[in-house]
C-alpha positions in Angstrom: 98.9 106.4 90.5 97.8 107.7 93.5 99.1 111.3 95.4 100.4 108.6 98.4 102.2 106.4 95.7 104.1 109.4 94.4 104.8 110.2 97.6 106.3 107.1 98.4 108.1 106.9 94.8 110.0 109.6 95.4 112.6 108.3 98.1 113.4 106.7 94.9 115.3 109.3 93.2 118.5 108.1 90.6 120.8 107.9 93.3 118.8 105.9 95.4 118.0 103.5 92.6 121.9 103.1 92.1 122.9 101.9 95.5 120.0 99.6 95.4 121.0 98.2 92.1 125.1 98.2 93.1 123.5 96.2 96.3 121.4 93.7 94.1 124.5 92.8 91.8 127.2 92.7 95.0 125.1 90.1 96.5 123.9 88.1 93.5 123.4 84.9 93.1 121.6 85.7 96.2 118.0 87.6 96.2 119.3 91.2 98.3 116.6 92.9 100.2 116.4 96.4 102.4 114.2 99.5 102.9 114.7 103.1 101.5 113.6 106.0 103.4 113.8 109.9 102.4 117.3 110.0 104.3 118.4 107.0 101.9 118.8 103.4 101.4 119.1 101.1 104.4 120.4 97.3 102.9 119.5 94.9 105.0 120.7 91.1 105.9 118.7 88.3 103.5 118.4 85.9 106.8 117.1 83.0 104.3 120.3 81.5 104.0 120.7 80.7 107.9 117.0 79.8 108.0 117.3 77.3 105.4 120.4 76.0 106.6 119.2 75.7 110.5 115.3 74.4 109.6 115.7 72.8 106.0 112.4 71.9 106.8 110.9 74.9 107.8 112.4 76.8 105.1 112.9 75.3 102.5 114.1 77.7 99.6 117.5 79.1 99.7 118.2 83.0 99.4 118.6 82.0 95.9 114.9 82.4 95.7 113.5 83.9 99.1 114.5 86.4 101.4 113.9 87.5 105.0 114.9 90.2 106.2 117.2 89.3 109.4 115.3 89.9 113.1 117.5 93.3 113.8 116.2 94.6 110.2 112.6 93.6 110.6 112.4 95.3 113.9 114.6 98.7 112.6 111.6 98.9 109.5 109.0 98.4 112.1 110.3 100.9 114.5 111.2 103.4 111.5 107.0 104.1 110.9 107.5 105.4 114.9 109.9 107.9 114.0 111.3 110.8 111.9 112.3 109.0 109.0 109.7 106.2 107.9 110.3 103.5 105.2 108.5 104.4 102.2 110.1 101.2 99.8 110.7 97.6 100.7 112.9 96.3 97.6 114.1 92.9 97.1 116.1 91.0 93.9 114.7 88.3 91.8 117.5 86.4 90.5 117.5 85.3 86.2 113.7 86.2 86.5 111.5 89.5 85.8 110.9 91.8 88.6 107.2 90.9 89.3 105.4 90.3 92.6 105.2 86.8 93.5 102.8 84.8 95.7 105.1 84.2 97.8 105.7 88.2 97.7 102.0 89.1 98.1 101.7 86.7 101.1 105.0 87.7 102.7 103.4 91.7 102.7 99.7 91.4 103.5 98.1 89.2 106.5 94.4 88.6 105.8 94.2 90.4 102.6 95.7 93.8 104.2 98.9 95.5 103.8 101.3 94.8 106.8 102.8 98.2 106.1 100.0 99.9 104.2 102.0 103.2 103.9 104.8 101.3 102.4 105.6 100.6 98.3 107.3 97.4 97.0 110.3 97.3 94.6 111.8 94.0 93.3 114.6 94.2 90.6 115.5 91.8 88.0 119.0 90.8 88.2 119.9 88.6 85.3 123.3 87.7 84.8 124.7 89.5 87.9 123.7 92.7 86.8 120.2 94.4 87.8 118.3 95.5 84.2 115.1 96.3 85.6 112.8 97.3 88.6 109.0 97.5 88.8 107.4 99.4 92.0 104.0 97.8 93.7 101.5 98.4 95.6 99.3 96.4 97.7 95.6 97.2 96.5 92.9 95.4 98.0 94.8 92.1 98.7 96.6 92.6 95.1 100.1 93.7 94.1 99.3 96.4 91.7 102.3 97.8 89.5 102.9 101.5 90.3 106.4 102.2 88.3 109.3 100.7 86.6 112.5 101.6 86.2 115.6 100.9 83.3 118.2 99.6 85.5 120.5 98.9 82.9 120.7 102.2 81.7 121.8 104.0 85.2 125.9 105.0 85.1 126.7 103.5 88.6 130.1 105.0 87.9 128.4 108.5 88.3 127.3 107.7 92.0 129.6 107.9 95.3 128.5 104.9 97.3 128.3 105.9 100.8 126.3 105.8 104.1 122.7 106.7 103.2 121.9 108.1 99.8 125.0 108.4 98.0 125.4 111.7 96.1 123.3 113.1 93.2 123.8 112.8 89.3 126.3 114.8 87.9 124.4 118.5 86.5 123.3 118.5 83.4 122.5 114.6 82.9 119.3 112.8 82.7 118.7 109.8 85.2 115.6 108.0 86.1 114.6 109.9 88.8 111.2 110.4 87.2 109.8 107.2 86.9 108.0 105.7 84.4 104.2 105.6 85.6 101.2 102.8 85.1 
């Protein structure tokens, strides 16, 4: 791993993996998506759903399978590299499948072989069941997804977290949480 991908990696400390994992299961059987930044995690609106019910066509996989972030979200990640508080993790859900980096993922994040975001990481979590068990961090290396870090989902004590606007609050002292992540 490099000095930039632990950089990145550590907007996501335990707190910020709960609230994206409380997000994953509340909108399962859907795939969720959003953006974390140092200040927190920013859901965003999986615009596959209305895509695929406008333009069938066009878009042919429900959010079941895809996602897309909605126009006002796309341009509020876009706009966040411009300012104090820059995204450093995209993270979408896979739904009843690992958390690996599809195709469909790889072309969705690079144009031409490059990064669309190069100072950006990638985090999709397994939720199987309607609960998420597992995340894996990537990176996009030379045209290639390229696994960074993974994370225990199913181990995190959501109870222990206060939801709220940005990051939520820390673990309770004295308790371990994944806020080190498990490198590759």
């Amino acid at each position: 791993m490099t000095t930039r991908h632990a950089r990145l990696l550590s907007a996501l400390d335990g707190a910020a993996l709960c609230t994206i994992a409380e997000h994953a299961e509340r909108v399962a059987p859907d795939e969720c998506c959003g953006y974390v930044t140092d200040d927190g995690v920013r859901p965003c609106e999986n615009d596959q759903a209305r895509l695929h019910k406008a333009h069938p066509a066009q878009f042919p996989r429900t959010a079941r399978t895809a996602f897309r972030l909605a126009a006002a979200d796309q341009l509020a990640l876009a706009r966040s590299f411009d300012g104090r508080d820059p995204a450093r993790v995209l993270y979408h859900s896979h739904i009843d499948i690992g958390p690996y980096f599809s195709e469909t993922d790889l072309a969705g994040a690079t144009f031409d072989g490059r990064p669309l975001y190069p100072d950006l990481l990638h985090l999709v979590v397994s939720v199987r069941d309607g609960r998420a068990v597992d995340a894996v961090a990537f990176a996009i290396v030379e045209g290639a997804a390229v696994e960074v870090a993974s994370f225990d989902l199913a181990s995190l004590d959501l109870a222990s977290f206060e939801f709220s606007e940005g990051r939520g609050s820390p673990p309770p002292a004295g308790t371990s949480g994944p806020d080190a992540p498990r490198t590759r």
